[in-house]
C-alpha positions in Angstrom: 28.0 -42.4 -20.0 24.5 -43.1 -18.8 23.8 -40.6 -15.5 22.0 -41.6 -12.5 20.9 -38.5 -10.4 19.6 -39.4 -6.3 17.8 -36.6 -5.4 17.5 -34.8 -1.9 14.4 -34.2 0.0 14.9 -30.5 -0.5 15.3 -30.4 -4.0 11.7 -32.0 -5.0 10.6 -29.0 -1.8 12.4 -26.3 -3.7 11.4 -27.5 -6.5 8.3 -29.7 -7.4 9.4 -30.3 -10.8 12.8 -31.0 -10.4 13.0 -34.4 -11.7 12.5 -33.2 -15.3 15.7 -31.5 -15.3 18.4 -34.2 -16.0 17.5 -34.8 -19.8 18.0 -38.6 -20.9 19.3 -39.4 -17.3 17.9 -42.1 -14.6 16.5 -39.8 -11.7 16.4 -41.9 -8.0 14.4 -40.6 -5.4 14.9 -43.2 -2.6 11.8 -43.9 -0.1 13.1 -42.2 3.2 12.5 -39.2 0.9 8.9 -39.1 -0.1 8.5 -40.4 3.9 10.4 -36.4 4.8 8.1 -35.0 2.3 5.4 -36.3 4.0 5.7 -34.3 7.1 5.0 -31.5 5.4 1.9 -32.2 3.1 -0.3 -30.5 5.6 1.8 -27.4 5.9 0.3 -24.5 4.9 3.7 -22.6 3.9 5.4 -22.8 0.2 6.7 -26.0 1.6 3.9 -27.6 1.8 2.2 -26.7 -1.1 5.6 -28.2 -3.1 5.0 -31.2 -1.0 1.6 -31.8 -2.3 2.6 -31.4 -5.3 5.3 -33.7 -5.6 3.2 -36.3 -4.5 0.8 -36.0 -6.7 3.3 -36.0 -9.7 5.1 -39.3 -8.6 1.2 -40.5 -8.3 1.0 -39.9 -11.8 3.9 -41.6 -12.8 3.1 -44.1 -10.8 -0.1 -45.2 -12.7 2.7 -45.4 -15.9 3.8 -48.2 -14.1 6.2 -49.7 -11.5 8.4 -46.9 -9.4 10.6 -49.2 -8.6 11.8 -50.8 -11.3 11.6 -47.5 -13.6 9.0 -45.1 -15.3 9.6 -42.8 -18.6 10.4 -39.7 -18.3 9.1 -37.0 -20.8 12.5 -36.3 -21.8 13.7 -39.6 -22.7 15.1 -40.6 -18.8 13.8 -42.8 -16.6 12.3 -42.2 -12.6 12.6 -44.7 -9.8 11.7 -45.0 -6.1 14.6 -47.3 -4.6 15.4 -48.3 -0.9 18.1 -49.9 0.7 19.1 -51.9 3.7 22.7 -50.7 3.7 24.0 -48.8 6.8 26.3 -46.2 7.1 29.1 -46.5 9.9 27.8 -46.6 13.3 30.0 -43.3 14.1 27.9 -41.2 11.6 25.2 -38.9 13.6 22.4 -40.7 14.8 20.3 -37.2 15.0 20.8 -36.9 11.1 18.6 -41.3 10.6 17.0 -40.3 7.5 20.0 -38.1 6.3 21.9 -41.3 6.5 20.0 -43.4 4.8 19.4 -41.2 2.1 23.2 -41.3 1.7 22.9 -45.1 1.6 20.9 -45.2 -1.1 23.5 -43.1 -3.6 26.3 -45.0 -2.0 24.8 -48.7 -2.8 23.8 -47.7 -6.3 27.0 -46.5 -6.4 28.7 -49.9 -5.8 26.6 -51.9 -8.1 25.6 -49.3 -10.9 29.8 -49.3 -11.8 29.0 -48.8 -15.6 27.2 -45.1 -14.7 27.8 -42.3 -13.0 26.0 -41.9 -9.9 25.3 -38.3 -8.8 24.0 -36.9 -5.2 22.3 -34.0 -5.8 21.3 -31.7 -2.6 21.0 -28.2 -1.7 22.4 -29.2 1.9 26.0 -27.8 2.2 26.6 -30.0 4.9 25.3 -33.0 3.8 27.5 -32.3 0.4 30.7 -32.4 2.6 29.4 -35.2 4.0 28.5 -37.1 0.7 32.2 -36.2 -0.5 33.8 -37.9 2.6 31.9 -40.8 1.8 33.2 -41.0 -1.4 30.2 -40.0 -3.3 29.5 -37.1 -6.6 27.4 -34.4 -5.1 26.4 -31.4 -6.2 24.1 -28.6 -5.9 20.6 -28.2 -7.4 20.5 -24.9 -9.5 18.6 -24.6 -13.0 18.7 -20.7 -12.5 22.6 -20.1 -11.2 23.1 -16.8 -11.8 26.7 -15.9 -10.2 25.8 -12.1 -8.7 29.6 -10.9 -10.4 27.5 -11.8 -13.9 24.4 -10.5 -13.0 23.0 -8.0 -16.0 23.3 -4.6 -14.2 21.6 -2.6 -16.6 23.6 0.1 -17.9 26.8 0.7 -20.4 29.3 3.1 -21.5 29.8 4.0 -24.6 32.4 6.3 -26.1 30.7 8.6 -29.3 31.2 11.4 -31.3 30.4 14.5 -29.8 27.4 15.4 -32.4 25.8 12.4 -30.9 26.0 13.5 -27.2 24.8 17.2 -28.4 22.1 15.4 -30.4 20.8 13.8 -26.6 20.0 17.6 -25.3 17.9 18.2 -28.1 13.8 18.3 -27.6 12.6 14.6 -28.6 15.8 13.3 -29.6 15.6 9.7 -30.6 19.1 8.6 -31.8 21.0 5.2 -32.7 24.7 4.5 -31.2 27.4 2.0 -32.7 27.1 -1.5 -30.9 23.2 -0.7 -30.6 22.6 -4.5 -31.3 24.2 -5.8 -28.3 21.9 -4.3 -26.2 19.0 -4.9 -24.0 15.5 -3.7 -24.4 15.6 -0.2 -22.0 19.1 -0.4 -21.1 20.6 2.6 -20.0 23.3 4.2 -21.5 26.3 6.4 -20.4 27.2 8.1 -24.1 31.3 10.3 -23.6 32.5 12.1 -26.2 35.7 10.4 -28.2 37.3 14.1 -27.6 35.5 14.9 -24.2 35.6 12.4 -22.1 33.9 14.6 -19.7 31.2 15.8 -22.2 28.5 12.9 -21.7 24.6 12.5 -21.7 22.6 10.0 -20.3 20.0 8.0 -22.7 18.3 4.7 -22.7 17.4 2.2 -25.6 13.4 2.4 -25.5 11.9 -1.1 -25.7 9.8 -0.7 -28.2 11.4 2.0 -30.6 14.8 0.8 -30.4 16.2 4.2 -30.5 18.4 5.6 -27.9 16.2 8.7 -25.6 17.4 11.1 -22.8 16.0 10.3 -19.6 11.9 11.2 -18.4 12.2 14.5 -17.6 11.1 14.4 -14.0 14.4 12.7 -13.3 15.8 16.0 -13.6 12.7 17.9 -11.8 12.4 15.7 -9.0 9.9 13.7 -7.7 7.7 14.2 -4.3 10.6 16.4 -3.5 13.5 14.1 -3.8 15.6 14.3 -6.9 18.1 11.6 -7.1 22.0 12.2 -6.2 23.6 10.0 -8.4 24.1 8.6 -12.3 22.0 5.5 -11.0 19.1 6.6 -9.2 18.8 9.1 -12.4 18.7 5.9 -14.3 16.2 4.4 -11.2 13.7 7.1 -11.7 13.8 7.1 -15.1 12.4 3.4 -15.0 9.8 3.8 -12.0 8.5 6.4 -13.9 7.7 5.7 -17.4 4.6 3.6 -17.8 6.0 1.9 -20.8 7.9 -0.2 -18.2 5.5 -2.5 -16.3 8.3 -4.5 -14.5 11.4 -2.7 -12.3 13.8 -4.8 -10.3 16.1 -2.9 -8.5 19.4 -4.7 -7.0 21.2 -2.2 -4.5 23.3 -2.5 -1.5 22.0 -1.1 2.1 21.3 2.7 1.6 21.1 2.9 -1.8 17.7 4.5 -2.1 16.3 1.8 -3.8 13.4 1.5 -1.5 12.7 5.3 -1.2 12.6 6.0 -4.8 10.1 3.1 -5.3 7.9 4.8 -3.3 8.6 7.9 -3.9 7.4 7.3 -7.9 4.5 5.5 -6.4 3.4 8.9 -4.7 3.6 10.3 -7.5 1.9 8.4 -10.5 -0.6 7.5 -7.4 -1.9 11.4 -6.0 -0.2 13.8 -8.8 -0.6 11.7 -12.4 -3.6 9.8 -10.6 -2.2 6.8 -13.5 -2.8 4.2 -11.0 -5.9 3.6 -8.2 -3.5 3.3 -5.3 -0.1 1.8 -4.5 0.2 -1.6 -2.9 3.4 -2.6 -0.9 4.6 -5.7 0.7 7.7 -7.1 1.9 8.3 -10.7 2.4 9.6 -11.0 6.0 7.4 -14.0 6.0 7.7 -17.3 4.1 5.2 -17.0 1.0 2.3 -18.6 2.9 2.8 -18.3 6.7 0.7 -17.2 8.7 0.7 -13.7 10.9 -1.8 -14.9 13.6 0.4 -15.0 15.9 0.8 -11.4 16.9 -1.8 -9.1 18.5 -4.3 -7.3 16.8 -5.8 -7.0 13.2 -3.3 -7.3 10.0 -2.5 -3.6 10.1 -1.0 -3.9 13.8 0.7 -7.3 12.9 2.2 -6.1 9.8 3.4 -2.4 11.3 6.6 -4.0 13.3 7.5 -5.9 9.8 6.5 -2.7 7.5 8.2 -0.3 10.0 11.2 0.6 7.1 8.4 1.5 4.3 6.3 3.6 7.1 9.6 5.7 7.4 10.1 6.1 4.2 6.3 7.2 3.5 7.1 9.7 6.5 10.3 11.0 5.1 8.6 11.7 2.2 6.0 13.5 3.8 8.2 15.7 5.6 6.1 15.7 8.3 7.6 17.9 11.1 8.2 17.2 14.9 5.0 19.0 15.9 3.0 17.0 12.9 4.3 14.2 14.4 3.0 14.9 18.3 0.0 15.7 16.0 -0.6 12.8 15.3 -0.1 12.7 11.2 1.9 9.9 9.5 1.6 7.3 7.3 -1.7 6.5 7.9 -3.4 9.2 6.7 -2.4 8.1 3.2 -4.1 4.5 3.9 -7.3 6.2 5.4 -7.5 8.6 2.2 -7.0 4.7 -0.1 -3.8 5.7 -1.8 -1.3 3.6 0.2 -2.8 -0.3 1.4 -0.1 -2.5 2.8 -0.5 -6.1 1.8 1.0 -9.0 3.7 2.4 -11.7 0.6 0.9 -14.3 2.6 -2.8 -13.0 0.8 -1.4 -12.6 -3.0 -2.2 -16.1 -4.0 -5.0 -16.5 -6.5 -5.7 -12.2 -6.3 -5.8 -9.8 -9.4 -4.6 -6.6 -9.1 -5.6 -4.0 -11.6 -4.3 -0.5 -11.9 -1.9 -0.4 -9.1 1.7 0.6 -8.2 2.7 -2.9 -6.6 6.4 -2.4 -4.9 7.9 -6.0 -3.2 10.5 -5.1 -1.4 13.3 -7.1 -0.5 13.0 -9.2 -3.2 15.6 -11.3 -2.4 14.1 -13.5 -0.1 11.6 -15.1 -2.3 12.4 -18.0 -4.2 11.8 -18.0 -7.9 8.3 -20.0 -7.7 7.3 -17.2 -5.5 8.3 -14.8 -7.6 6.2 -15.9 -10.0 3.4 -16.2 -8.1 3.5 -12.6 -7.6 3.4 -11.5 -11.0 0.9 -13.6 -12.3 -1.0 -11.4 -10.0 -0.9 -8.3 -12.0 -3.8 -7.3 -13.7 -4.2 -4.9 -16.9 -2.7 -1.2 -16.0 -0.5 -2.5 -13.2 3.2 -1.7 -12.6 5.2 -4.1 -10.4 8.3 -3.2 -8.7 10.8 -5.6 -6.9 13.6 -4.0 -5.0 16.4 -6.0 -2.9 19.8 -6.9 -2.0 21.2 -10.4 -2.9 23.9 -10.2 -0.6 21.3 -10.1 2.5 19.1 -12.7 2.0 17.3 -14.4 5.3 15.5 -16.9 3.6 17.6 -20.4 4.3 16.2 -21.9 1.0 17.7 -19.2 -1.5 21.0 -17.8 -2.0 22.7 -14.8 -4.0 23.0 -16.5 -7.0 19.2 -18.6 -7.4 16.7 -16.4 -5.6 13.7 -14.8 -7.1 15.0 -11.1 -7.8 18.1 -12.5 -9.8 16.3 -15.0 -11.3 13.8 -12.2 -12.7 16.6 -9.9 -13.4 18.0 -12.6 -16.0 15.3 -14.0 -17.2 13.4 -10.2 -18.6 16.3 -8.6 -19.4 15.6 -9.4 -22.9 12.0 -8.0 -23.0 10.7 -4.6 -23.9 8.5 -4.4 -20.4 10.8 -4.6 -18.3 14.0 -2.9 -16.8 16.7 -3.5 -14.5 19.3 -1.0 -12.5 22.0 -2.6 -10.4 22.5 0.4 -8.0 26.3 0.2 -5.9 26.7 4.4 -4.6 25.3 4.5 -1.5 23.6 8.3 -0.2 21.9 7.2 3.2 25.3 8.6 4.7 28.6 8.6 4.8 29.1 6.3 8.0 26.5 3.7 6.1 28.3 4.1 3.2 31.2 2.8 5.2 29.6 0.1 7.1 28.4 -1.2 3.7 32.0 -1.4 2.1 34.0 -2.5 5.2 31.9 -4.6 7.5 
């Protein structure tokens, strides 16, 4: 049966491109829609660039011919603008007009498109409930569902021989494992003894040799001082580390270390290897786009109350002391000497960056457009590394399951550049530790 999809205002602002996604299918977007979206043409944000955007695609269909009675569609469907003078019962919100008669629209094709299914598709929760009450098919608008219970976490066990686990402590050992062929380029893997089970080593399926390795051996040495605590921020340093590896994401829970050993490896490969010019970090605690006029000062000051958690960590891993602290030292002697710059996302767009340690940190609140304009922003000799927690996400446009970091998680897992750890042990301490399983 023939499909007829009414589309949302905030699926053509989450995504401009949206109405190429339902195959052979008729896609409505009714009028009061392209009216929302043109509140926001001016707007500066992400938002308003998708705006402009959308309008000019339907402008290009509409020189194809007549949006209301039905354009093709590269894929073989068909778009349309329709309207309707329906109303919906006077005891439906008045605050929620062009809600309404968006919901009009679906429900009078509805009644008169009885050979086809009709489907509502919105990324509003509430108006979901409310398009089910009415009687009306609604889903969600997801492409890049990723349920965070499936997400690739980046490491495996694997049960061995015992040669094979000796063979790991050997200088350059290079080895292959059974059920090598299921998996990912730089995968880490957790190889036990059949006989031992407590007999293991810890290796990793290089990209481009496809042979299992031990770890890089600063894991073991430490780096700036901080050697990791656990199996999985062995496996995290071992990524940040090797410049094989141009693209990290790191998915971790609140006190992790995710964050810390990000930097920490930037330190290093920055001032000790001197492998890249300086190390660039951002967080997006604004939109992609927004502005930070609004606070006093120049973009340092603005950014310091937003950059606060990195500037600790940079202190930490200083360890600067109480009187080097009345002292005046910190983090900024490290900007002043050109190794550390702090960059507000808002700046990124139409930038490259060569030769840098870039770290994003929490990742999760970009959506997966700005994800990518991000890293189209790395330039030759760069390394990129986006850290975050899916299950803390402050962004009202993303969720666990479609936001940028899991959508880059899942969509390089299967290339030799990139690596992923999915880090659940927690070592900021034990009460956060707690706080992080129980509250």
């Amino acid at each position: 049966m023939r499909k007829n999809f009414v589309l949302d205002t905030n699926v053509l602002l989450h995504d401009p491109r949206s109405i190429y996604s339902f195959e052979d299918n008729t896609v409505i977007i009714p009028i009061y829609v392209i009216e929302e979206i043109d509140q926001f043409k001016r707007d500066l944000s992400e938002l308003g660039r998708n705006a402009r955007q959308v309008a000019r695609i339907l402008d290009a269909h509409r020189s194809e011919g007549s949006l209301a009675e039905g354009v093709p569609l590269p894929n073989g469907g068909t778009l349309k603008v329709a309207f309707t003078q329906r109303e919906l019962p006077r005891s439906m919100a008045d605050g929620q007009l062009m809600d309404n008669r968006i919901l009009a629209v679906a429900i009078d094709l509805m009644e008169r498109e009885t050979d086809s299914q009709v489907l509502f598709i919105t990324k509003d929760t509430n108006l979901r409930i409310r398009a089910d009450a009415l009687g009306l098919q609604a889903q969600d608008f997801d492409t890049e569902r990723v349920e965070i219970t499936e997400l690739y976490t980046g490491y495996a066990e694997i049960t061995v021989p015992g040669e094979l686990v000796d063979q790991m402590y050997k200088p350059n050992a290079e080895i292959e494992v059974p059920g090598q062929d299921k998996l990912f380029p730089n995968q880490f893997i957790l190889l036990k003894d059949e006989a031992n089970p407590s007999h293991t080593a810890m290796g990793r399926l290089n990209g481009h040799r496809g042979k299992v390795v031990p770890l890089y051996r600063l894991v073991k040495e430490g780096t700036w001082g901080l050697r990791p605590r656990n199996m999985e921020q062995a496996f995290t340093l071992d990524l940040l580390l090797n410049d094989d590896i141009k693209l990290v994401t790191i998915v971790g829970k609140a006190g992790t270390g995710k964050t810390l050993l990000a930097i920490a490896a930037g330190l290093h490969k920055t001032t000790e290897e001197g492998t890249f010019q300086k190390m660039l970090v951002s967080r997006p605690v604004f939109p992609l786009g927004r502005d930070i006029g609004y606070l006093p000062g120049d973009v340092e000051q603005k950014l310091n109350p937003w950059m606060q958690p990195i500037f600790d960590n940079v202190e930490f891993l200083m360890n600067l002391s109480r009187a080097d602290k009345k002292a005046g030292r910190g983090y900024h002697e490290l900007i002043d000497l050109g190794i550390l710059e702090i960059e507000p996302l808002t700046y990124i767009r139409g930038r490259s960056i060569p030769n840098q340690y870039i770290v994003v940190d929490e990742a999760q609140n970009l959506t997966p457009h700005e994800v990518k304009t991000i890293i189209t922003r790395v330039g030759d000799g760069t390394k990129i590394v986006l850290t975050g927690d899916p299950f803390q996400i402050d962004n009202p446009y993303v969720d666990s399951t479609n936001n940028g970091l899991v959508h880059v998680v899942n969509r390089f897992k299967n290339e030799k550049i990139a690596g992923h750890i999915t880090m659940t042990k927690g070592e900021r301490s034990a009460l956060a530790e707690l706080a992080a399983n129980l509250l």
